[in-house]
N, C-alpha and C positions, 0 to 999 in steps of 0.2 A: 504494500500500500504506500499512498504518497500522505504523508502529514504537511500540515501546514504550522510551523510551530511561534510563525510570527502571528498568526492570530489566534493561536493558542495562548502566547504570553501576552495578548489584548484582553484576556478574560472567557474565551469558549472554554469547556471543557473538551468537545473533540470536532474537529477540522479536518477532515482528510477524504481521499477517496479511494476505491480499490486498486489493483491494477491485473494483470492477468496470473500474477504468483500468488491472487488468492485466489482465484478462480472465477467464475461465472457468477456473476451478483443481481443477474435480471431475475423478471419473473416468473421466465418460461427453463430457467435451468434444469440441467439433466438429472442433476445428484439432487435434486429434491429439494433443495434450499443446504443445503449441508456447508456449500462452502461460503453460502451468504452468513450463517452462521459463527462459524471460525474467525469472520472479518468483523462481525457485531462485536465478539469475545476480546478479540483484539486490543476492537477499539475501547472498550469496558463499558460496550452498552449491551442491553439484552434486547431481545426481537420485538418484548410488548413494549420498549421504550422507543422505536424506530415509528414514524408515521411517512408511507407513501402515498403518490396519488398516482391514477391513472394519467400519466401524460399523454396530448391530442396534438399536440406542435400547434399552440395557440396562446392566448395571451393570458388566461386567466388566472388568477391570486386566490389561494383559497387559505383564511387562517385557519391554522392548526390549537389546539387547545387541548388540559389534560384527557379529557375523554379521548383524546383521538389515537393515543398511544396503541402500536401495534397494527393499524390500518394498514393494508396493502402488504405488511410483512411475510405473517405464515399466510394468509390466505390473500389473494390477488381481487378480490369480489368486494373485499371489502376496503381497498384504495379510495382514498377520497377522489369523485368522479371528473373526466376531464378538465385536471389543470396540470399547469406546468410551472408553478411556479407556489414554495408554503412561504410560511411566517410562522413565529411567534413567539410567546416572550414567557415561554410556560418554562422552569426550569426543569433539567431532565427527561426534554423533550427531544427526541431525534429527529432532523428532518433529515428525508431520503431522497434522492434523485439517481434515474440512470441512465447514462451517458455511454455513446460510442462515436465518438465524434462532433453531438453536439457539445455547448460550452457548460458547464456547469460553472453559476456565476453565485459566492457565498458573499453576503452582505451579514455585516455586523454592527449594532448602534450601542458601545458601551458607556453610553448615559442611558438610558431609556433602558437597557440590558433586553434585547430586542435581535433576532433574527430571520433572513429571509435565505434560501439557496431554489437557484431557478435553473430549470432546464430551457434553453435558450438556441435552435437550430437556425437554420434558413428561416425557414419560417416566421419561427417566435421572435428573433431579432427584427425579422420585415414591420414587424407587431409593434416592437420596442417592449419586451416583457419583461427586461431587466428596468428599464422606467419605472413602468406600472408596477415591478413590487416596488419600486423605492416611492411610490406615489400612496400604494396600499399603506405602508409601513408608517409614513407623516399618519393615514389617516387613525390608521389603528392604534398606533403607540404613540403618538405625538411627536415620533423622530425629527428631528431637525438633518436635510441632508448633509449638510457642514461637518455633522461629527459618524458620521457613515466608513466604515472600511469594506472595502469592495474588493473581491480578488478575483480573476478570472482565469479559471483553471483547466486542466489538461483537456484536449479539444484540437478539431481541424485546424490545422494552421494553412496561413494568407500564403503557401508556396503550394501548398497541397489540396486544395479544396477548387476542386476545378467542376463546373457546370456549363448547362446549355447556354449557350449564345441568348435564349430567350430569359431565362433565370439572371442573367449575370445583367440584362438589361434589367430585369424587373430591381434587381437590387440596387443598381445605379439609380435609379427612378426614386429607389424610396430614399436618394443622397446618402447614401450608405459606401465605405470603399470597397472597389472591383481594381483587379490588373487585370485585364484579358477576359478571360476567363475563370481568373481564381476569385473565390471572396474572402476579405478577411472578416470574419466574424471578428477576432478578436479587438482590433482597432473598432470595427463597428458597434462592439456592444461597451466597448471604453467610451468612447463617445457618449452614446446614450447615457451612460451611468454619470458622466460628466453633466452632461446636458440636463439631469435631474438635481444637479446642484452638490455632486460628492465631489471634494476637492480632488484634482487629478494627481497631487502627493499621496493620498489615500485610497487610489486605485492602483493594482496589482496587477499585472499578467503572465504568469506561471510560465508560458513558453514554450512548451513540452506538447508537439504536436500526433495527435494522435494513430495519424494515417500513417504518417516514415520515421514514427521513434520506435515502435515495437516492443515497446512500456507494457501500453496499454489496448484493452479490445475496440478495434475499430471496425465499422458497419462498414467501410469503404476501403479497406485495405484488405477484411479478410471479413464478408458477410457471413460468420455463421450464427450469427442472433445472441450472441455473448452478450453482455453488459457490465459498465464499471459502475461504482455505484459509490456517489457522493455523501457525505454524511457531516450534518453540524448540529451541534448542541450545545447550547448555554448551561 
C-alpha cells in the first residue's frame, strides 16, 4: 500500500491506498473480499468501520455518518447508491473509494476536523466533482476553503491517458488541459480544487501514474476488473 504520512501528521488517523501487493480491493474480487481484508487490518480499521458507495462516474456528494459504517464493505447492495464522491466528520469513520486509473482526490479540513475522498474520472472531472465536495463540505461542516488540504493521488497521468479525438475535444470544451490526445486529469482536477478556493501550497499531486508505473491496478494498462482502493479516516 501507499501511505500518505504528511496528512497523517495533519491529524487523519489513516490516509492511504492499496496497490497491487495487496491484492484486489474492488467489489467484484475473486478471493471473496479476503485481500480487501488484510489491507483494512493493515490499515487498523475493521470492514464495519469502512463506508463505500456505488460509484456512477458522476458528480454526486453523499454525507457519510455513524450509521453508515460498513456500507458497500462485506456486502456490495448495501453501498450508498450512485455517488462518487463521501464526507464526513464522524470520527472512526472510513471512507472508501476504488480506483484504476481514475484520480482518487483526499481533502482534509483540520479546523472543522472534517473529510471528503472522491472518485474523480473523465467524466466526474468534466463535472468538477472535486468542487462540488469542497462546495458540499463549506455546506455541511462550515469548512472554510482556505484551510483545506487536498492531495491528488495515484491515477492516469497527462503522458499516459490518451482518448478519442472527440473526448479530448469534449475536454478542451469544458477549459480543462488536453496535449493531443492525452488529458491531464491531474493538472485538471488541481485547478478545480484551486478554483474552489484551497490555497495551491495546500494542494498535492502524488505523481505516481497508474497506466506505466506498474505500482498499481490499472483499467487501461491491464483491464482485468482489479481495483485499488483509497481509504481516509479522521
Amino acid at each position: 500500500m501507499m501511505r500518505f504520512p504528511e496528512y497523517e501528521a495533519l491529524g487523519v488517523r489513516v490516509a492511504a491506498i492499496s496497490d497491487k501487493s495487496d491484492g484486489d480491493c474492488g467489489f467484484n474480487a475473486r478471493d471473496g473480499g479476503a485481500a480487501r481484508q488484510r489491507y483494512f487490518e493493515q490499515c487498523g480499521v475493521s470492514a464495519e468501520s469502512v463506508v463505500q458507495a456505488h460509484q456512477v462516474h458522476g458528480n454526486h456528494v453523499a454525507v457519510a455518518g455513524p450509521g453508515d459504517g460498513g456500507r458497500g464493505t462485506k456486502r456490495t447492495d448495501t453501498a450508498i447508491p450512485d455517488t462518487d464522491a463521501l464526507i464526513t466528520a464522524t470520527p472512526g469513520l472510513a471512507l472508501g473509494i476504488r480506483v484504476a486509473d481514475c484520480v482518487p482526490v483526499y481533502l482534509f479540513d483540520p479546523v472543522r476536523k472534517a473529510i471528503g475522498l472522491v472518485h474523480a474520472g473523465r467524466v466526474g472531472t468534466m463535472l468538477d466533482i472535486a468542487g462540488a465536495t469542497v462546495t458540499a463540505m463549506v455546506q455541511e461542516f462550515g469548512t472554510s476553503p482556505e484551510c483545506l488540504h487536498a492531495l491528488i493521488g495515484p491515477s492516469a497521468g497527462p503522458g499516459a491517458y490518451e482518448v478519442s479525438q472527440e473526448m479530448a475535444d469534449e475536454f478542451t470544451a469544458a477549459g480543462l488541459p488536453v496535449t493531443g490526445r492525452f488529458l491531464d486529469l491531474w493538472q485538471a482536477n488541481f485547478r478545480q480544487l484551486a478554483a474552489s478556493g484551497i490555497p495551491e501550497n495546500q494542494i498535492s499531486i502524488v505523481g505516481e501514474c497508474t497506466i506505466t508505473g506498474g505500482r498499481f491496478h490499472t483499467h487501461r494498462g491491464h483491464p482485468d476488473g482489479q481495483r485499488n482502493l483509497g481509504l481516509l479516516m479522521l
